[in-house]
N, C-alpha and C positions, 0 to 999 in steps of 0.2 A: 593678308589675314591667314592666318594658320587654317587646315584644311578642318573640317567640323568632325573626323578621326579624331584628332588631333589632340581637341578641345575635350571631346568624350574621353581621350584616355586619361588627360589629368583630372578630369574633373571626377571619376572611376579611380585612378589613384588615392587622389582626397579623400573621397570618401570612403572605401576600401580600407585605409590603412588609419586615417582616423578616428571614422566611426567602427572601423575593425576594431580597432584598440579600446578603443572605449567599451566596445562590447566585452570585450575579452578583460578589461579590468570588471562589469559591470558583474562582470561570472563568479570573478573569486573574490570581488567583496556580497555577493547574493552566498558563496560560501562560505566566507569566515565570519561573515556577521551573522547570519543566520536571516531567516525570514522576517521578522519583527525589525530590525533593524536595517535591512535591506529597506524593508518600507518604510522607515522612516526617511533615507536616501532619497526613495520614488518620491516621498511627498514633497522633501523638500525643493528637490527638482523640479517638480510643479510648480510649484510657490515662485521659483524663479524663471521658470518659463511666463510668467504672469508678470514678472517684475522688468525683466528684460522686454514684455513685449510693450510697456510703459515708457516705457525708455527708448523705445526705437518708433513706434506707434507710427510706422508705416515707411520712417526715412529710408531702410536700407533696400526697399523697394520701388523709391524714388530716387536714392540713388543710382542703383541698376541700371533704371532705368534714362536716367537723365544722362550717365558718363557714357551711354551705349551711344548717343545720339552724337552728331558735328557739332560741336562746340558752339555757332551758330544757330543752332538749333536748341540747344540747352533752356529750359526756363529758367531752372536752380543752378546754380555754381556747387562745387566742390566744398571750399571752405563752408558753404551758407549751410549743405546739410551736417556738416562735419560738427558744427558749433552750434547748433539745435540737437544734435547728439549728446554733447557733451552738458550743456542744459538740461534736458530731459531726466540725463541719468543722475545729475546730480539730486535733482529735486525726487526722485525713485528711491534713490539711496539713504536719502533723510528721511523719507517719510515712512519707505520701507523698516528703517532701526527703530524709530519709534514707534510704530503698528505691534512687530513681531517683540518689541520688548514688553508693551501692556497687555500679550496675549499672556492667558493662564493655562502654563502646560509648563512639564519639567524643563531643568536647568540645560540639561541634554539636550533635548530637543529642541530649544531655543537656539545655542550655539551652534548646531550642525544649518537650522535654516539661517541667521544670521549669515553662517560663514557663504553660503553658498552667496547670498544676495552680495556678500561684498565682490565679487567676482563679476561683478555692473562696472566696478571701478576701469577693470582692464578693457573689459568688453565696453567702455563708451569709446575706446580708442582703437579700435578694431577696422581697419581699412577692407573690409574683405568685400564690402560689396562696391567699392571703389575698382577694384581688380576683376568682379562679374562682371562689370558694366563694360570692362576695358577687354574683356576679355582673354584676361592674361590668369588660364585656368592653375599653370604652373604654379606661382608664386603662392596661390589660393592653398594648392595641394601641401607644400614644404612645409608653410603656417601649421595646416590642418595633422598633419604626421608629424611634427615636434611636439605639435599640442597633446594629441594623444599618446604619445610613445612618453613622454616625462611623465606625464599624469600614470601611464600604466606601470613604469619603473618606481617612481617613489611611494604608488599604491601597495604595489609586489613589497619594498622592501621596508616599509614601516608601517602598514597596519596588516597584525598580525592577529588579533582578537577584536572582540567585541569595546573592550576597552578604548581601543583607538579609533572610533565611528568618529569623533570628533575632529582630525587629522582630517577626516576625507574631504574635506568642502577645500579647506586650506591646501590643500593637494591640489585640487580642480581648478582653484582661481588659478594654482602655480600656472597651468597649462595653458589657459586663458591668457594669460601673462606672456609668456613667451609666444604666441602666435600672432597677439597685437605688436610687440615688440619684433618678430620677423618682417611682418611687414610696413613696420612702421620705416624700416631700417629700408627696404626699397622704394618707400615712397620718401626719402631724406632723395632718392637721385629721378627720383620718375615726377616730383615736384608738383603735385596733383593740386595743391594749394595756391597754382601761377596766376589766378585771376582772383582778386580780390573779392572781397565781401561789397555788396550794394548799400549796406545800411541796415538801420535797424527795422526799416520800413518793411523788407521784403520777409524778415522772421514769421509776420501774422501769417501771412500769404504760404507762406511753406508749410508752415504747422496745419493750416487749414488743409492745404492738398493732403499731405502726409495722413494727417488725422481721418479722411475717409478711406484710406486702405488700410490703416491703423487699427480701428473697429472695425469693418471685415474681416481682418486677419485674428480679432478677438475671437471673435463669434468662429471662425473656420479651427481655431486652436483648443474649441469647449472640447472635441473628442480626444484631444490628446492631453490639454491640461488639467481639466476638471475630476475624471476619475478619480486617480489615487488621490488627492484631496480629500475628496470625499468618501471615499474606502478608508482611509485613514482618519478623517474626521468620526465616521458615523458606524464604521465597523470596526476593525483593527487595525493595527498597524503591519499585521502580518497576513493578513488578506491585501495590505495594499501590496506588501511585499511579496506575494503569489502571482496577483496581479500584473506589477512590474516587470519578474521573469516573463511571463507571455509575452506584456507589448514591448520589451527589450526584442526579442525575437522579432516580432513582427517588421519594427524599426528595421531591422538589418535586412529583413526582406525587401524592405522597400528601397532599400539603395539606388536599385536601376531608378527609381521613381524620382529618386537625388538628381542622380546626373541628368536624366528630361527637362527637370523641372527649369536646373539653372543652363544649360541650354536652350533652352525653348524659348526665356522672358527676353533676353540681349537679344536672339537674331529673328525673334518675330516680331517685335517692336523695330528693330531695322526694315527688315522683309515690308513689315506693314506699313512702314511709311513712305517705300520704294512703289511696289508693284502687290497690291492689294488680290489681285486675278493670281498669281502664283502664289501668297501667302496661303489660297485656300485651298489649290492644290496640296498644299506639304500638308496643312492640318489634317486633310482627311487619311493622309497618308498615316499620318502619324496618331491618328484616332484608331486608324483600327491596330496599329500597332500594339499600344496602350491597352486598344478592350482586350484583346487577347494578351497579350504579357502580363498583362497583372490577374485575368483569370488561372493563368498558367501557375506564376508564381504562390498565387491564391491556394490552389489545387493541392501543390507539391508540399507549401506548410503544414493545410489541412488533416493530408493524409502521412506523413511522416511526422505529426505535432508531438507525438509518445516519444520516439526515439530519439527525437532533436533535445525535448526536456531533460531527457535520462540524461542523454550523454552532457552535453549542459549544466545541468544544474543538479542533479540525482535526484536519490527517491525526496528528499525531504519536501521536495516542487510539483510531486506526482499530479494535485490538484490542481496546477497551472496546466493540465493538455485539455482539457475540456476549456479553457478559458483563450488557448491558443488555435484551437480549431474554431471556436467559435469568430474572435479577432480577424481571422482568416477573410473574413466577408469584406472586413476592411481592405484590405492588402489589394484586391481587384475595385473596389468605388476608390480608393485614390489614388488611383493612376489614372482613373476617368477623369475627376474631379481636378487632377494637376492643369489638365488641358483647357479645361474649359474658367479653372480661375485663376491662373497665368497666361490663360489667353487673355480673358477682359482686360486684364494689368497689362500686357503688351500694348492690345490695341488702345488703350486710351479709355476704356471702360471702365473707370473706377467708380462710379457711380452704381453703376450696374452691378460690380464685384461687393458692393459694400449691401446692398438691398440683398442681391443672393444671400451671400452668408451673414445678417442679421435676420434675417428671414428664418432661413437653416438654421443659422446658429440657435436663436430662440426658441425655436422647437426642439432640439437635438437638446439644448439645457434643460427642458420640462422633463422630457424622457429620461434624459438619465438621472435627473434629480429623485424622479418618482419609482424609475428602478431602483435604484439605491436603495432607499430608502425601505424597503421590504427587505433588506436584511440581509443579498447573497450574491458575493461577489460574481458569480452565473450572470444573475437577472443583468448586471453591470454592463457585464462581455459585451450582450445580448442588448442594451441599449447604445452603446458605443459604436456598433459596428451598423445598429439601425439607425443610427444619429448621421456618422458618413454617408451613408443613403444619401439620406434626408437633404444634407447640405450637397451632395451633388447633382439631385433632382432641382436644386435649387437653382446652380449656377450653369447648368445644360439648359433650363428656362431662358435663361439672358445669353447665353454664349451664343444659341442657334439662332438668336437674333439677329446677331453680328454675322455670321459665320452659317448660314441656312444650307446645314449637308444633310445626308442620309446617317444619322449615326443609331440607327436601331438595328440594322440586319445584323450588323457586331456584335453586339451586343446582347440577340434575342438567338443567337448563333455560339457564342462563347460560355456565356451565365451556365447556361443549360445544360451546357455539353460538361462544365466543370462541375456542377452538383450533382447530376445523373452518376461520371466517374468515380467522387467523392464516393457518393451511397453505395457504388458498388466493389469497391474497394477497400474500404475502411471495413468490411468483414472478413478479407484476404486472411487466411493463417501464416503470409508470406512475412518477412521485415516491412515494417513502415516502410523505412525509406527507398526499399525494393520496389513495394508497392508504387508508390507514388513516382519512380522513374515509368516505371511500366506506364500508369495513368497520364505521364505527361507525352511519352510518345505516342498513344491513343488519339489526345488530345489536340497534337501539333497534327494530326493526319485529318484530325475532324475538319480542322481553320482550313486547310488546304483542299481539302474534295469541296468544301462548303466555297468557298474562293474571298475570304473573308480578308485575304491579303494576294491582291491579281499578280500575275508576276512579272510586274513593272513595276510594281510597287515593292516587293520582294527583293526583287536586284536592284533596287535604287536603297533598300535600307542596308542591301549586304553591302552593297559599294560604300558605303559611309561610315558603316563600322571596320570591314577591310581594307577599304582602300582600292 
């Protein structure tokens, strides 16, 4: 097995270069469409983060998890979840064309969500969590970097105004397309389909398990899909598009949060079915890692959120720093929250994962319903990032169950120490992003006089990342 360096670099490539790309396409279509049509983008995007999560409704998290395991061990076979994939999406896709075609909204706007939902077609044939489960982060990455480098190239060079918003979804599936197609082409010799299907018998039974990480994953997805929806529904479509640019940013903050997350699900579900006394050694390890990195990174959005927008997006965004700072709250509750509802999913807690985040989740929908709903995409920010809370007080309920550590000294140690710097930095006459280096080396000296990372802990996380 490749060394867990290894796995973090490609998995850090992946996403680096194609959620880089994406962002960096997200930039200069937020510039040449302008704000209203950007938000039309963001919503549609939602709209299919909702349709995709119908379609998948919890397999690719059962697959994960099932190819991670000795074959012997497997409940679900390969093909079984592969062909409840393709089921799912087909029935999303019918029902999806004729939903969004009896909606009453222009002709425009129809065709850009349409186009996006048909981009289910490629994505039901998307091996990528076949390749998590296996580990083979490489193959994951090449996908993920044709995907976004064609989407960013034929972005660049045929939508040049406002005119061509319609081109963009059809551009997106392209990229979808070719990433299922890459690895479809390795799995023609890695044969992932060698053991048969059991029958029609075992589809309830699959759909059943799937189905309860499927709703958790609904409910843990209301802060990131539901907003611009409803910004878009209930205020403008260029508030969702103001909107958008922040949690675009936010997204690329949370990168590192990426490569944890799909690391963490494959070899703690191993770890935890090997030797349960070391799995909870690494957790805490990796708990306090999490509370402070994502304070950190929290911290440095915060206070640099003006100059990142400028340089970004320009003045026409200037209303999206106040919506980026606030967001920021986000940015440190999910990298708590990765641990503790990737960890239930490891260990075998889906039950538990599905209570947390319906729990969360339905609270988190009240609030932002009812911020909304007062009319100012602020109030929005400010229930999104209270929502994240909310859903990870949820699943740190059930995780500490499983998993009974100390995780509040971190946490009553980091929080604090990032708001305190915030407050007193965000008046600096210095550059944001001056400031906010300054604030992070403050910050990194706090964690360490405070001993919030021992150093054993410390040199076992450098050794992993360097080697």
């Amino acid at each position: 097995m490749a060394k867990l360096k290894e796995k973090a670099f490609w998995i850090a490539i992946g996403d680096v270069a194609g959620r880089g790309l994406s962002f960096l396409t997200s930039i200069y279509l937020a510039r040449t469409l302008g704000s209203e049509f950007y938000g039309l983008i963001t919503v549609a995007l939602s709209i299919l983060g909702y349709a995709t999560w119908v379609s998948d409704m919890g397999l690719i998290s059962i697959g994960t998890r099932e190819t991670a395991k000795e074959p012997s061990k497997r409940i679900f076979r390969v093909l079984e979840i592969f062909r409840m994939k393709l089921f799912l999406g087909i029935v999303v896709l019918i029902a999806s064309t004729v939903i969004v075609s009896m909606i009453n909204t222009g002709e425009i706007e129809k065709q850009v969500i349409l186009g996006y939902l048909y981009s289910i077609i490629p994505y039901m044939a998307l091996m990528e969590w076949f390749y998590a489960g296996k580990q083979q982060f490489g193959k994951i990455a090449l996908s993920k970097i044709l995907n976004g480098l064609i989407y960013f190239v034929l972005v660049i060079f045929m939508v040049q105004s406002v005119e061509d918003v319609t081109l963009v979804p059809v551009l997106y599936t392209v990229g979808v397309t070719i990433a299922a197609l890459t690895l479809g082409t390795f799995a023609i010799k890695d044969k992932p389909f060698s053991l048969p299907s059991r029958g029609v018998q075992i589809y309830p039974d699959l759909l059943k398990s799937s189905s309860i990480l499927g709703l958790g994953k609904f409910f843990a997805q209301i802060v990131h899909l539901l907003p611009p929806i409803l910004i878009g529904g209930i205020l403008t479509l260029r508030d969702a598009g103001l909107y958008g640019a922040a949690f675009r940013v936010v997204i690329i903050a949370m990168m590192i949060d990426r490569v944890f997350v799909n690391l963490l699900l494959p070899n703690l579900s191993s770890l935890w079915s090997r030797n349960r006394a070391e799995a909870n050694i690494k957790i805490d390890t990796v708990f306090r890692l999490v509370a402070a990195g994502g304070a950190l990174i929290a911290l440095v959005t915060a206070i640099g959120a003006e100059q990142i927008i400028s340089i970004l997006y320009g003045d026409q965004y200037a209303e999206s720093v106040i919506l980026l700072q606030i967001l920021s709250v986000m940015i440190a509750a999910t990298f708590v929250n990765s641990l503790f509802s990737f960890g239930l999913i490891a260990t075998n807690k889906d039950k538990e994962y599905f209570l947390a985040t319906c729990f969360g989740g339905t609270i988190s929908a009240i609030i932002i319903f009812s911020f909304t709903a007062l009319g100012n995409s602020t109030m929005v920010a400010i229930s999104v990032s209270a929502a994240e809370v909310i859903i990870t007080l949820f699943t740190y309920f059930w995780f500490r169950k499983v998993v009974p550590l100390n995780y509040l000294k971190p946490l009553f140690v980091s929080y604090p120490a990032a708001v305190l710097l915030f407050c007193g930095f965000i008046f600096s006459p210095l550059m944001p992003l001056l400031n906010a280096a300054i604030a992070a080396v403050i910050f990194i000296i706090i964690i360490y006089q405070f001993g919030i990372l021992k150093p054993d802990q410390f040199e076992w996380a450098k050794k992993k990342v360097l080697g």
